[in-house]
C-alpha positions as CSV (number, residue, x, y, z in Angstrom):
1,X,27.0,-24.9,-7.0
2,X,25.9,-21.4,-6.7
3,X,27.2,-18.7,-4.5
4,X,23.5,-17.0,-4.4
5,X,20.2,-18.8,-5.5
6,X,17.7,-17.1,-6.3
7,X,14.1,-18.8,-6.5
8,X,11.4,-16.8,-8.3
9,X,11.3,-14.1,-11.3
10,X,9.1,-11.4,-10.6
11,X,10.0,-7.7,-9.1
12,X,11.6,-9.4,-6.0
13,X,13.6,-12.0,-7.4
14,X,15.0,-9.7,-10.5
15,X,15.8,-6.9,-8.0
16,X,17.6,-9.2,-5.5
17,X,19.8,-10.2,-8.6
18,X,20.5,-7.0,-9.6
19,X,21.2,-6.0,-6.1
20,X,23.6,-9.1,-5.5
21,X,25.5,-7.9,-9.1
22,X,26.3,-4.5,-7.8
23,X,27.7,-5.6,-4.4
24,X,29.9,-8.1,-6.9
25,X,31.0,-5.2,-9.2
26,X,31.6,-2.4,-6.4
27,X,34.0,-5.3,-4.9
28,X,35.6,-6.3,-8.3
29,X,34.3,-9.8,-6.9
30,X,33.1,-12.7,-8.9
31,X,30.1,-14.5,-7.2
32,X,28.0,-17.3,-9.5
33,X,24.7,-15.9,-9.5
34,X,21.3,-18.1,-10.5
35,X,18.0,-17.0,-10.8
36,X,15.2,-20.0,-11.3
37,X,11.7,-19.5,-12.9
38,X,10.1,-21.3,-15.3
39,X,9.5,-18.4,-17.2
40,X,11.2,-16.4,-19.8
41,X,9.7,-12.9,-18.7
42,X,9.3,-10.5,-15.7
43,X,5.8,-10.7,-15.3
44,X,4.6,-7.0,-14.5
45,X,1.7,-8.6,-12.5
46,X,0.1,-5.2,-11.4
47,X,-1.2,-4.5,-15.0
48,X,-2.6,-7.8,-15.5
49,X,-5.9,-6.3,-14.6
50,X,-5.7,-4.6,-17.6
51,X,-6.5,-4.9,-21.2
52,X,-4.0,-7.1,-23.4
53,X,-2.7,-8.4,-20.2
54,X,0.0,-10.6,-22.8
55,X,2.0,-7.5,-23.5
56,X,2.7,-6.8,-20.0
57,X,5.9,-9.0,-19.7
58,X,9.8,-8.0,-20.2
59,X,12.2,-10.5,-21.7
60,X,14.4,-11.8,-18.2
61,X,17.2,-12.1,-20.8
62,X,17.4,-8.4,-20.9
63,X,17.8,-7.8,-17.7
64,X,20.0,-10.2,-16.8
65,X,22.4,-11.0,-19.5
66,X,24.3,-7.6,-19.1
67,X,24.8,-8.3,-15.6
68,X,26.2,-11.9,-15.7
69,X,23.8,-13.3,-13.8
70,X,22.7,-16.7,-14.9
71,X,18.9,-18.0,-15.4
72,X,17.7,-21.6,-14.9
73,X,14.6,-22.5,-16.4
74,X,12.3,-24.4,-14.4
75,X,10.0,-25.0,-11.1
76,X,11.5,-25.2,-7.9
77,X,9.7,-27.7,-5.9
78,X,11.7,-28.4,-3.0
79,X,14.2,-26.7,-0.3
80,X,16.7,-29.1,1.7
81,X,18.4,-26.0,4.0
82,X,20.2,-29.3,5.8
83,X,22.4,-29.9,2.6
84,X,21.6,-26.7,0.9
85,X,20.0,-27.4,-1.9
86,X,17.0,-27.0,-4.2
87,X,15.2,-29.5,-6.6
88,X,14.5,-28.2,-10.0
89,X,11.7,-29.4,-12.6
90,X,12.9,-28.8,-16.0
91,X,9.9,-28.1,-19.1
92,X,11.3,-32.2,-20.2
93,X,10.6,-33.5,-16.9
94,X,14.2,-34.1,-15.8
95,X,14.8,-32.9,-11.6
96,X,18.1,-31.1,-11.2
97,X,19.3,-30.1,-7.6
98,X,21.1,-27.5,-7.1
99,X,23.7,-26.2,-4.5
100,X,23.8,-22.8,-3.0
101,X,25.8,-20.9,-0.7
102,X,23.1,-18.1,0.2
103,X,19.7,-18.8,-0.5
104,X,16.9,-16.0,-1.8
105,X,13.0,-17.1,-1.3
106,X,11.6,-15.0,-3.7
107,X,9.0,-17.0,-5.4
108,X,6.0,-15.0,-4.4
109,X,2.1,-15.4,-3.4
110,X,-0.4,-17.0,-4.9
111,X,-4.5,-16.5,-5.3
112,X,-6.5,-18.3,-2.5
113,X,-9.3,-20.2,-4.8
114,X,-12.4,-21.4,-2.9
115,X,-13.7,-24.6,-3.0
116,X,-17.4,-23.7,-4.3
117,X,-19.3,-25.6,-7.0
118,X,-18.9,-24.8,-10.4
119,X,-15.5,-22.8,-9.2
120,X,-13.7,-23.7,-12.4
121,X,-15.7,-20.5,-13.9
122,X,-13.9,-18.3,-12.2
123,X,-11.6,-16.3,-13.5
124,X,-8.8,-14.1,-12.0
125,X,-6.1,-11.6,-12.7
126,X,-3.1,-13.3,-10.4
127,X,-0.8,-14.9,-13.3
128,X,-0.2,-13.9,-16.6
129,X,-2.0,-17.2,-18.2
130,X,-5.3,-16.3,-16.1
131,X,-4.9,-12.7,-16.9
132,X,-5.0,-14.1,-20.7
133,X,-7.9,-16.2,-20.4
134,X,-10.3,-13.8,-19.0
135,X,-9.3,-11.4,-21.2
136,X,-9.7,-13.5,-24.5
137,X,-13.4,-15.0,-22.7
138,X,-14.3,-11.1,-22.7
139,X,-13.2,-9.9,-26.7
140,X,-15.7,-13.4,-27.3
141,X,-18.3,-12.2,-25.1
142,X,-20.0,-10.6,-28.5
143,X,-20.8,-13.7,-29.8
144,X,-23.3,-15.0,-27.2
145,X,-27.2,-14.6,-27.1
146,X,-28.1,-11.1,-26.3
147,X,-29.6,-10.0,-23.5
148,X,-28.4,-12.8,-21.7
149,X,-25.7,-11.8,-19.3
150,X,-23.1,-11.6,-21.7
151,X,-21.6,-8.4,-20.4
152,X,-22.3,-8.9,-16.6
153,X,-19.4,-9.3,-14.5
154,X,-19.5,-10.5,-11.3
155,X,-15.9,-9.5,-9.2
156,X,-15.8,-10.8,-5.7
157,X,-13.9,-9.4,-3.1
158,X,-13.7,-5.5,-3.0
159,X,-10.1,-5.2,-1.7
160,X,-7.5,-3.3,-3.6
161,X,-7.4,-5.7,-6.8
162,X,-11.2,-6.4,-6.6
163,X,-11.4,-2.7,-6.9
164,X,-9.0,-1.8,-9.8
165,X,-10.6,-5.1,-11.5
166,X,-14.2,-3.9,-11.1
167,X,-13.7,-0.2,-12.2
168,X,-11.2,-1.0,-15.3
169,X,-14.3,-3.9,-16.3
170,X,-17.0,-1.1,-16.6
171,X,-14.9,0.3,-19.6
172,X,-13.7,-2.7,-21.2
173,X,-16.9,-4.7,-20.9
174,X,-18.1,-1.4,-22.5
175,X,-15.5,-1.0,-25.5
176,X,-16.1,-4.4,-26.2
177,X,-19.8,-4.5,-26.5
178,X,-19.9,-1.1,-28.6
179,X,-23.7,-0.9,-29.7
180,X,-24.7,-3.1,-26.8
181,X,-23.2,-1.1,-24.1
182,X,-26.5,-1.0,-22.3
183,X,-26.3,-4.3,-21.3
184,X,-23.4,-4.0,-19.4
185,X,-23.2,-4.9,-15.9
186,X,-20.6,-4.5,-13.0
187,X,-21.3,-6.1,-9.8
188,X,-19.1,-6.0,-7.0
189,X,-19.6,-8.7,-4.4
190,X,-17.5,-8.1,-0.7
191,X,-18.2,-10.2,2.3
192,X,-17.1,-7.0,4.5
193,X,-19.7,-4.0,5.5
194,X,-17.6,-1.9,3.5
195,X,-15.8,-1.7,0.6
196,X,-11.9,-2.1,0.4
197,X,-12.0,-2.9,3.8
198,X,-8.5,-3.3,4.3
199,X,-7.7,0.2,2.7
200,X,-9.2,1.7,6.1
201,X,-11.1,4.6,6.7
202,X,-9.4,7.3,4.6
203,X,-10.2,6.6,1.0
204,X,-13.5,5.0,1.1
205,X,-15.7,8.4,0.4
206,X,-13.4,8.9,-2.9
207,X,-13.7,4.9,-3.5
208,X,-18.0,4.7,-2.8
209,X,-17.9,7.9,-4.8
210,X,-16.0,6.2,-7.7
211,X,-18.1,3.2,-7.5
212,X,-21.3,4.9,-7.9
213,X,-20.0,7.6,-11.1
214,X,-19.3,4.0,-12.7
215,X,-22.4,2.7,-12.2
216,X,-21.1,-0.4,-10.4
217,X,-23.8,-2.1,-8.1
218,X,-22.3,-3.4,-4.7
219,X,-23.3,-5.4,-2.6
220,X,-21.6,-6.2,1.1
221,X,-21.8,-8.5,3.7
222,X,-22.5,-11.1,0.8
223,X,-20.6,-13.7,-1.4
224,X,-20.9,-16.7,-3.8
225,X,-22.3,-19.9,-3.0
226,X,-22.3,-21.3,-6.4
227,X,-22.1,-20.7,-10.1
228,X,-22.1,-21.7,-13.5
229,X,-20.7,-20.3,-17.2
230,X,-24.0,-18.6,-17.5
231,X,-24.7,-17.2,-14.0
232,X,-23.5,-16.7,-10.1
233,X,-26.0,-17.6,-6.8
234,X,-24.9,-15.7,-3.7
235,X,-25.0,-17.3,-0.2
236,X,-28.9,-15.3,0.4
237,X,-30.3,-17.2,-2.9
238,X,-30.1,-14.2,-5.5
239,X,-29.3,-15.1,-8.9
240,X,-27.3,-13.1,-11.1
241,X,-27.2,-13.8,-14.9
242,X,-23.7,-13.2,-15.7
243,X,-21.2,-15.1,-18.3
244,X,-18.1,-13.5,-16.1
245,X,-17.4,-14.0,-12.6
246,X,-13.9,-12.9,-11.2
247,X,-12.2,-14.2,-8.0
248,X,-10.2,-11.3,-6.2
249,X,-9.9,-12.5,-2.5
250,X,-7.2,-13.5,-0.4
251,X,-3.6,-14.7,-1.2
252,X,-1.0,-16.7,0.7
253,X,2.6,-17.1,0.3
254,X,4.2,-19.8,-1.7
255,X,4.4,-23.1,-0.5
256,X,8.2,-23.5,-0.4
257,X,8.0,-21.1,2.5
258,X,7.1,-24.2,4.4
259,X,10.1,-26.5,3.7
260,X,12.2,-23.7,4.9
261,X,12.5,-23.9,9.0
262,X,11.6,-20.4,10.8
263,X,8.4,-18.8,11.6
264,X,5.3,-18.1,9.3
265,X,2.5,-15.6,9.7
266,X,-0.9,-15.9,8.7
267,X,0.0,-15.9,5.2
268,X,2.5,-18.4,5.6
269,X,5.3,-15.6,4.8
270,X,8.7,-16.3,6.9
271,X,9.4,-14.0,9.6
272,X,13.0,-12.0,8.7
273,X,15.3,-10.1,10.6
274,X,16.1,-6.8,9.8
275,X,18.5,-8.3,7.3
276,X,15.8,-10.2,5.5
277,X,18.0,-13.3,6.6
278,X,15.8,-15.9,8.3
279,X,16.6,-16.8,11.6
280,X,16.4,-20.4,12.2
281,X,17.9,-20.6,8.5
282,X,20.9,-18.2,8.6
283,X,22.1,-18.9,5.0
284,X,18.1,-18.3,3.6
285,X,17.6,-14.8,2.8
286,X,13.7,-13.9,1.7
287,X,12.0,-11.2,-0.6
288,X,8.5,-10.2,-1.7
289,X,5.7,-12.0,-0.9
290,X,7.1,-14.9,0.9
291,X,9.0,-12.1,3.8
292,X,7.1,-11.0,6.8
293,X,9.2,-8.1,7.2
294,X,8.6,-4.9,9.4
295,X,8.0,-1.6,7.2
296,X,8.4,0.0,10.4
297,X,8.6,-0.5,14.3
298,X,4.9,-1.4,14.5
299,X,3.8,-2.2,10.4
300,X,4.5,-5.5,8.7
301,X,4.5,-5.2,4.9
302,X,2.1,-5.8,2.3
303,X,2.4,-8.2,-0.9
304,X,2.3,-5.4,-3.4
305,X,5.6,-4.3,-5.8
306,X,6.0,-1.0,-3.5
307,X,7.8,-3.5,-1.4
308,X,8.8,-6.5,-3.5
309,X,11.6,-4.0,-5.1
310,X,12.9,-3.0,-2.3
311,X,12.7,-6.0,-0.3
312,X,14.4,-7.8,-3.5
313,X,17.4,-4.9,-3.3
314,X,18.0,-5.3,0.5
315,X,18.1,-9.3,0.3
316,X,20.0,-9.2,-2.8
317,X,22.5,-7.1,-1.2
318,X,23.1,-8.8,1.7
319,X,23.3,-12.3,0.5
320,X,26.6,-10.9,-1.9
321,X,27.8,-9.1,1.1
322,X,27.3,-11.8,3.8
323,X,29.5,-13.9,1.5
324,X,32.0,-11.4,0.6
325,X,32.4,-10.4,4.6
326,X,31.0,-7.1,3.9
327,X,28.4,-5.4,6.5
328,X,24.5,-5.7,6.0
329,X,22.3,-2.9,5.6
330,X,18.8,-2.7,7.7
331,X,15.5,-3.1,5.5
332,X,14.8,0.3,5.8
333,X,11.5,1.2,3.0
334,X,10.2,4.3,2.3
335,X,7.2,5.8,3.4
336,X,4.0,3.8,2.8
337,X,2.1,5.0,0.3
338,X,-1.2,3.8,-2.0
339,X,-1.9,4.7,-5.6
340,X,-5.5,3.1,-6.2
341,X,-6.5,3.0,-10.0
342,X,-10.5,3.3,-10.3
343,X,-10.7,3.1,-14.1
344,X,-12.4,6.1,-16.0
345,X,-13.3,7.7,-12.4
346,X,-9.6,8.3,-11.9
347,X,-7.9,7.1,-9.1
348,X,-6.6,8.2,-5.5
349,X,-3.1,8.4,-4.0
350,X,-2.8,7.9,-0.2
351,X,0.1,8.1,2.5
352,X,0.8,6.7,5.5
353,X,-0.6,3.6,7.3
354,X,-3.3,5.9,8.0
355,X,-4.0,6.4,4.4
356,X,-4.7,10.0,4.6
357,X,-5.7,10.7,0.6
358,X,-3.3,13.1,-1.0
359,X,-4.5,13.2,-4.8
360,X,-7.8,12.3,-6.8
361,X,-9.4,12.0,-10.1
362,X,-7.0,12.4,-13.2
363,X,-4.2,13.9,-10.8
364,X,-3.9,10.5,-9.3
365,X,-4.9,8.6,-12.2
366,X,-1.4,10.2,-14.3
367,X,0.9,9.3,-10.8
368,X,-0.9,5.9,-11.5
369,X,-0.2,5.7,-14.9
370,X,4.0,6.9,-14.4
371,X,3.9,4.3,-12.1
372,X,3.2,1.6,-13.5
373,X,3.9,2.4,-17.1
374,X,7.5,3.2,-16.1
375,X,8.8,3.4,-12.7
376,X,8.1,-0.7,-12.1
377,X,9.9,-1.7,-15.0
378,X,13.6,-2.1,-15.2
379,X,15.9,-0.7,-17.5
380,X,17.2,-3.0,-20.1
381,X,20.5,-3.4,-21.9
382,X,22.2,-1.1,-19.9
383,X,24.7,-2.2,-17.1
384,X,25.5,0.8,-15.6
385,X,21.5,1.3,-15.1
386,X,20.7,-1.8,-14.1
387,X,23.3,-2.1,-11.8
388,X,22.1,1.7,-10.2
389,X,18.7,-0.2,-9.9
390,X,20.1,-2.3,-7.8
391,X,20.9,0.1,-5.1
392,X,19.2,-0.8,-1.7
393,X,19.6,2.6,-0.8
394,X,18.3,4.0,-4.2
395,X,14.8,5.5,-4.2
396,X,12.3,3.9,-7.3
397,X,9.3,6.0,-6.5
């Protein structure tokens, strides 16, 4: 039996364990803590669009150690909120179930796939293993017949990660080719009349601008009908030759938010209180990507880390505090903001749910870089700063 389980290692489910530890320490209390994932690292899942997408991982064992919180490794694959418990798939097969007093749903969103032929070529950037793949197809592309396609990519969907995959491709696909970088090819395929339409009105001039410095052809109002390991046929007939098509469009929560009574959105993320507690489950706290929580009075939040940390620090903290009869504190986030990476163009920093742009080109693109070369990550082996990190009320931007 654990007094909070926690389902799900990436930036929610780590910070609503660290969270959870303070409340215990600040109250000299001793609450059993369990964190299950099948993994041994904290995936830092916003640089898997990267290069070497395998070094972006931090041993969980680091983080959590220090702060006595335990780790379970395995797949959660079913909720029973009647008899509180959750079923457990160890690596050998064995099912464990497991007791809790509090529950945290942290176990995040996956990639939407489509159903088209010949949709086993496509590759993606949403876990680390598919992150791996494409990148280790790419360092082979050399090999292949020239002048074939071998450095065209094809990247559907032109939403945020569409966009940072697109514009980091250009100069990959061109570092890899070396003497061959003329035959390197960037197209960017969005079903919309407008790229990143989702990023509204504010950034697109900086983003089109971006786009076209690149060299990255576009097309809109357009998607994939088909394709094969050599080439991609769009929904009007045209053919593009191309050994590399990635899949950036649409997510949904996980799964296990539906063995959970409450209310789902249209991504299938529970509906929370301003406690993150769920209402028609009152011992189910969630975090992340599975939580339909309001960012504001009229704003939902968005699956991005910007609000799995602190979604992760709230629900942690009130889970511990529920149980040690201490009083909740209100998901209060800070200011929406949007740090878009466009690869060697730079990148642009907005605010606001109006996304009024702020900061462009390499000004942007260093705020990108401190942000996801440090400010994600936790500290490690330290207690007294990973317990600081913690702090609902602590600000990580």
């Amino acid at each position: 039996m654990s007094d909070i389980l926690i389902i799900g290692g990436g930036f929610a489910g780590v910070w609503s364990a660290l969270a959870a530890a303070r409340v215990c320490d600040q109250h000299g209390a001793a609450l059993a803590i369990t964190l299950v994932t099948p993994g041994d690292d904290l995936v830092i899942r916003p640089r898997l669009y990267e290069a070497d997408p395998a070094a972006q991982r931090v041993p969980l064992e680091r983080i959590l150690q220090p702060t006595g919180v335990s780790r379970l490794a395995g797949i959660a694959t079913a909720v029973d909120t009647e008899h509180r418990s959750v079923s457990v798939t160890r690596a050998d097969g064995r099912i464990e179930r497991l007791g809790y007093r509090r529950l945290i749903l942290a176990s995040g969103s996956a990639l939407r796939r489509p159903a088209l032929p010949g949709g086993e070529h496509l590759f993606d950037v949403d876990t680390l293993a598919h992150a791996v793949a494409l990148d280790s197809h790419l360092r082979a592309l050399s090999a292949r017949p020239e002048k074939s396609g071998r450095f065209t990519a094809v990247v559907v969907g032109a939403g945020f990660t569409g966009l940072e995959v697109a514009t980091e491709l250009v100069g990959r696909l061109r570092a890899l080719a070396g003497p061959a970088a003329h035959e390197v090819r960037v197209v960017l395929v969005e079903r919309a009349d407008t790229l990143g339409p989702e990023l509204g009105p504010g950034p697109h001039a900086v983003i089109n601008e971006a786009v076209k410095e690149l060299g990255i052809e576009v097309l809109l109002n357009s998607g994939v009908a088909s394709l094969d390991a050599t080439g991609v046929r769009l929904i009007d007939g045209t053919e593009i030759s191309a050994h590399t098509a990635v899949w950036t469009a649409g997510m949904t929560a996980s799964p296990l938010t539906r063995q959970i009574p409450g209310r789902r959105d249209q991504l299938e993320r529970l509906h929370v209180d301003r406690h993150l507690r769920v209402p028609e489950s009152p011992e189910v706290f969630a975090a992340g990507d599975t939580a339909a929580a309001m960012a504001d009075a009229t704003h939902p939040t968005v699956q991005s880390c910007q609000y799995a940390i602190p979604l992760g620090r709230y629900a942690g903290h009130n889970a511990a505090a529920d149980l040690l009869g201490r009083p909740p504190l209100a998901f209060e986030p800070a200011p929406y903001v949007t740090c878009l990476d466009l690869g060697a163009a730079g990148a642009v920093l907005t605010t606001g749910w109006e996304r009024s742009v702020k900061l462009t080109g390499s000004t942007a693109k260093d705020l990108k870089r401190t942000i996801v070369e440090k400010r994600i990550y936790p500290p490690l082996n330290n207690l007294t700063a990973l317990l600081d990190a913690g702090d609902p009320e602590r600000p990580w931007t």
